[in-house]
C-alpha positions as CSV (number, residue, x, y, z in Angstrom):
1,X,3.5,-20.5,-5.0
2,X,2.0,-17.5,-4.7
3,X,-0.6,-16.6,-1.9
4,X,-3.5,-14.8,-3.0
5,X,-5.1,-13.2,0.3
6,X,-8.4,-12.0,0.2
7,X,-7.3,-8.1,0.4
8,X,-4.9,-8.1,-2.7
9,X,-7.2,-10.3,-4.6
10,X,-10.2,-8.3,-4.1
11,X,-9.4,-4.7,-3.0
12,X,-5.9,-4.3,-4.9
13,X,-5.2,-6.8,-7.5
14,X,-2.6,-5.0,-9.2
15,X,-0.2,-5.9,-6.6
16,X,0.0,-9.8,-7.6
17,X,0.0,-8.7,-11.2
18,X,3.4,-6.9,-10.6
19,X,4.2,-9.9,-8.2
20,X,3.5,-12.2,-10.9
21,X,5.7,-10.1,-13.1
22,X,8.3,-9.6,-10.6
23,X,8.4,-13.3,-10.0
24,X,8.4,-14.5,-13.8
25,X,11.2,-12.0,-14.3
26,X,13.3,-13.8,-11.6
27,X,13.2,-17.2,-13.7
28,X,10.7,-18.3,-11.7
29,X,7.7,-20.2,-12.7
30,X,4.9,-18.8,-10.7
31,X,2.2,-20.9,-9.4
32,X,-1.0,-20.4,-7.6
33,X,-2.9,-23.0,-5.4
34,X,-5.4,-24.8,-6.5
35,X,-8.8,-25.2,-4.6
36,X,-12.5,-25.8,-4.9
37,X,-14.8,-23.1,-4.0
38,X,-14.6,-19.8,-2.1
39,X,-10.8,-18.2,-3.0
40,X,-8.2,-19.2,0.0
41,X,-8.3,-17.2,3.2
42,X,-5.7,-17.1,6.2
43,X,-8.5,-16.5,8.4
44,X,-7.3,-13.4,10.1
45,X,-10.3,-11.4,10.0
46,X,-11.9,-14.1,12.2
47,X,-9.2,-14.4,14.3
48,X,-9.6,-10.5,14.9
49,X,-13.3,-10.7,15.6
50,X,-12.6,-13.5,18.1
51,X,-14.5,-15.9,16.0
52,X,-11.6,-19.1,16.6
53,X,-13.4,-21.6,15.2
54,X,-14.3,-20.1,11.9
55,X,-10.7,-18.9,12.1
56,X,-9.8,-22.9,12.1
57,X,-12.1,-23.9,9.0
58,X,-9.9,-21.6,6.9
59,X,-6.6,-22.4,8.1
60,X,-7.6,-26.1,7.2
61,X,-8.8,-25.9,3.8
62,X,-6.1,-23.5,3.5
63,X,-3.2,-25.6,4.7
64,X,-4.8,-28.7,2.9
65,X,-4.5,-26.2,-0.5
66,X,-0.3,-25.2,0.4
67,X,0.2,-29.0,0.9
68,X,3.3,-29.9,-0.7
69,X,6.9,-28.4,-0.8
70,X,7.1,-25.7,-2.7
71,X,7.4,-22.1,-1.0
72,X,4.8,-20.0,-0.3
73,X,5.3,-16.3,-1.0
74,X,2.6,-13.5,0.4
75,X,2.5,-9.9,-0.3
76,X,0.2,-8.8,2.9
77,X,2.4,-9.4,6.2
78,X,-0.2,-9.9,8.3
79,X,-1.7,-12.9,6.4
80,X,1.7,-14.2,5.6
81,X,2.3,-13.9,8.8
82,X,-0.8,-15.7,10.2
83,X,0.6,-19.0,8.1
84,X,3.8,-18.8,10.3
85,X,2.5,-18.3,13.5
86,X,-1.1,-19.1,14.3
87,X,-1.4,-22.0,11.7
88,X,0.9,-23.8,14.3
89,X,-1.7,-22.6,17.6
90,X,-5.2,-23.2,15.7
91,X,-3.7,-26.6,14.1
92,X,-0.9,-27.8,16.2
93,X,1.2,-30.7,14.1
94,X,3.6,-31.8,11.8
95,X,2.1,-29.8,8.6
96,X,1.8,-26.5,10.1
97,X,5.0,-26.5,10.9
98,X,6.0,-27.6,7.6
99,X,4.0,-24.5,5.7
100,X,5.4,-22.0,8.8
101,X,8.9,-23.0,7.4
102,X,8.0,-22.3,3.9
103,X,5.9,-18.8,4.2
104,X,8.0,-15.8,3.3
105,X,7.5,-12.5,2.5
106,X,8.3,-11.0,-1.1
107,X,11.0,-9.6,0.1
108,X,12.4,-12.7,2.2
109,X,12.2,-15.0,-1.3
110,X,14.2,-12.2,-2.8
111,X,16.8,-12.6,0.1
112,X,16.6,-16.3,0.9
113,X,17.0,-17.2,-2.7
114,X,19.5,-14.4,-3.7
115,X,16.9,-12.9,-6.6
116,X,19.0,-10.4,-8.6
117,X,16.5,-8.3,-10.6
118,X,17.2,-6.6,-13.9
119,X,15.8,-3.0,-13.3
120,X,16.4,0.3,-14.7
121,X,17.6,3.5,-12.4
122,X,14.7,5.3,-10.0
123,X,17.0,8.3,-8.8
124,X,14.2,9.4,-6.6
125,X,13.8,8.2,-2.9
126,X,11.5,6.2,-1.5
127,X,9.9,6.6,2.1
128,X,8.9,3.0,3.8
129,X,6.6,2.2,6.6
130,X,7.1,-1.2,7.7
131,X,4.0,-3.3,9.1
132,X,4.2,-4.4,12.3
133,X,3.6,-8.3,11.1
134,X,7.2,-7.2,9.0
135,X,8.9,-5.5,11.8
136,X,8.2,-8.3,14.8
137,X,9.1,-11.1,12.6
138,X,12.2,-9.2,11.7
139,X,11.0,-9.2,8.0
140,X,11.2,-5.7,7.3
141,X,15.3,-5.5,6.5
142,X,14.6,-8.0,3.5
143,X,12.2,-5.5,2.0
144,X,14.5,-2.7,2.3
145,X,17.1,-5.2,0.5
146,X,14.8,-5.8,-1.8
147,X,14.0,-2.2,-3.0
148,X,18.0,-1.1,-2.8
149,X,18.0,-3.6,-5.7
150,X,16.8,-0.5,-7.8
151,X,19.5,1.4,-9.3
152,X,19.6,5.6,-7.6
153,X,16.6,4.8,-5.5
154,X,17.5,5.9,-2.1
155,X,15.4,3.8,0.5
156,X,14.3,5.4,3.2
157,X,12.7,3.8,6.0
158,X,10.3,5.6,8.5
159,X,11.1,5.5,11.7
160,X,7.7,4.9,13.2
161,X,5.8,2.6,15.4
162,X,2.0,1.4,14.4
163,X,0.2,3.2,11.8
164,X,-2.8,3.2,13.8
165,X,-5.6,0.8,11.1
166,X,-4.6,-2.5,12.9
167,X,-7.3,-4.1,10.7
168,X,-10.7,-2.3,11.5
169,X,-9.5,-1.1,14.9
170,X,-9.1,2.6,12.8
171,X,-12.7,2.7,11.6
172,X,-14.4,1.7,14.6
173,X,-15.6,5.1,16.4
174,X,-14.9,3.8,20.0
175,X,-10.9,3.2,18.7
176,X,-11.0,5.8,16.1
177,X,-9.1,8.5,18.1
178,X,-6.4,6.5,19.5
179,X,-5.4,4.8,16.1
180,X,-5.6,8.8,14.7
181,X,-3.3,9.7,17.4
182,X,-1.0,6.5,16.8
183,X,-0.6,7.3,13.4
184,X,0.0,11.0,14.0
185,X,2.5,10.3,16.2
186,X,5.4,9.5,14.1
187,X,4.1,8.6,10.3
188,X,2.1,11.1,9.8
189,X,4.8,13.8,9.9
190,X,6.9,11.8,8.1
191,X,4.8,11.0,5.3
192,X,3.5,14.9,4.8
193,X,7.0,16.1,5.1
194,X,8.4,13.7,2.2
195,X,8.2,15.2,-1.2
196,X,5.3,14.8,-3.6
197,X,7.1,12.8,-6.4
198,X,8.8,10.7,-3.9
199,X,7.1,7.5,-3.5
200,X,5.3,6.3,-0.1
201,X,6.1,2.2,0.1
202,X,4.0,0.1,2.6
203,X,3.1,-3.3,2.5
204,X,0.2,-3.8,4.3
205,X,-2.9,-3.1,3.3
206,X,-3.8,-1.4,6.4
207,X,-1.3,0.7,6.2
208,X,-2.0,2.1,3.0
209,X,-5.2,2.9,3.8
210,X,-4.8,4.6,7.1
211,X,-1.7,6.9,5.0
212,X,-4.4,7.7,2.5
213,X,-7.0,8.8,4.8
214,X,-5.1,10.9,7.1
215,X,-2.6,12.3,4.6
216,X,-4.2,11.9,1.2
217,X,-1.0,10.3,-0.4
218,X,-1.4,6.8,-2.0
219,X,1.1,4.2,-0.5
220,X,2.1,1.4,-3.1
221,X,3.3,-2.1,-1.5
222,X,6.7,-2.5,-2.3
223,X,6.4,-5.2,-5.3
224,X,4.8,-2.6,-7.5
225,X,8.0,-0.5,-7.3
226,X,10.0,-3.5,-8.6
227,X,7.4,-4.0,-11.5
228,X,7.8,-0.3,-12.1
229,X,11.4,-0.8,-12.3
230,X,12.0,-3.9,-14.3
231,X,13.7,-3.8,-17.9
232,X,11.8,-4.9,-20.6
């Protein structure tokens, strides 16, 4: 099943296009939840904002939508992320435990259910900033796996800390110089110094924004180089 959150399906939807591509070329049959009204929502933004209990309402309707046994595979970290951990803290019980177990990353279905892809060779390299949802839930490695899937691509992760977004914490004027400097710490550099037809790959949404402001290269989340890369 694939989880839609609110920053794919409205900012970027191309990203589940290439997941649902990705996915169907695996021999999978992709789903998506079903639900009445308003499109699902982890609830993180709330959560950020301090606003728990509208946090909670979400997370309900949400975990009442993921009911069943089927996994559930996300593409932004930090929503995927928020079904593993805080589910289990705002609804403490036996079914938030059950959808914790069954949340993975893109990249950790690829590795949990040994997904070989079919994909042409990329001999370029690709330079990978991990979130820090992916990195502190030690999901990053299974995205790295993932991409050295692709024939002559050379993955390349960047050795870097935050990016410096952390949701809106970058565009608020009071944090705005401290998430600059984060950023320019390490991934700046690293992202100016990397060649122009080599590809930037980040996952989170945050992420790709704060590279494209700073640095004016355009990050793609790791699923659309697969897509790029399949055969047929």
């Amino acid at each position: 099943m694939l989880f839609a959150d609110t920053f794919n399906r409205y900012f970027e939807p191309e990203n589940l296009r290439a997941a649902l591509r990705v996915i169907a070329a695996a021999g999978w049959r992709p789903l998506l939840p079903r639900h009445d009204g308003r499109p699902l929502c982890c609830g993180r933004t709330y959560l950020a904002a301090g606003l728990i209990e509208k946090a909670r309402a979400e997370a309900r309707r949400t975990l009442v939508a993921l009911a069943g046994d089927a996994l559930v595979v996300g593409l932004e970290p930090s929503c995927l992320m928020t079904l593993r951990d805080e589910f289990v803290s705002l609804l403490p019980g036996s079914e938030a435990k059950a959808l914790a177990s069954r949340a993975v990353t893109f990249g950790e279905w690829m590795a949990r259910e040994k997904i070989a892809l079919n994909l042409r060779p990329t001999p370029t390299k690709a330079h990978v900033h991990g979130h820090c949802h992916q990195k502190s839930f030690g999901a990053f490695d299974a995205t790295l796996a993932a991409l050295r899937q692709t024939p002559d691509l050379t993955v390349a992760p960047i050795t870097s800390s935050c990016c410096g977004m952390a949701g809106a914490f970058g565009y608020q004027s009071e944090t705005q110089d401290v998430s600059r400097a984060m950023a320019e710490a390490d991934l700046m550099p690293a992202v100016r110094k990397a060649k122009a037809e080599e590809p930037i790959v980040a996952d989170g949404f945050s992420c790709r924004h704060q590279i494209a402001d700073l640095s004016g290269r355009t990050a793609v989340h790791s699923v659309h180089v697969l897509a790029e890369a399949l055969v047929g």
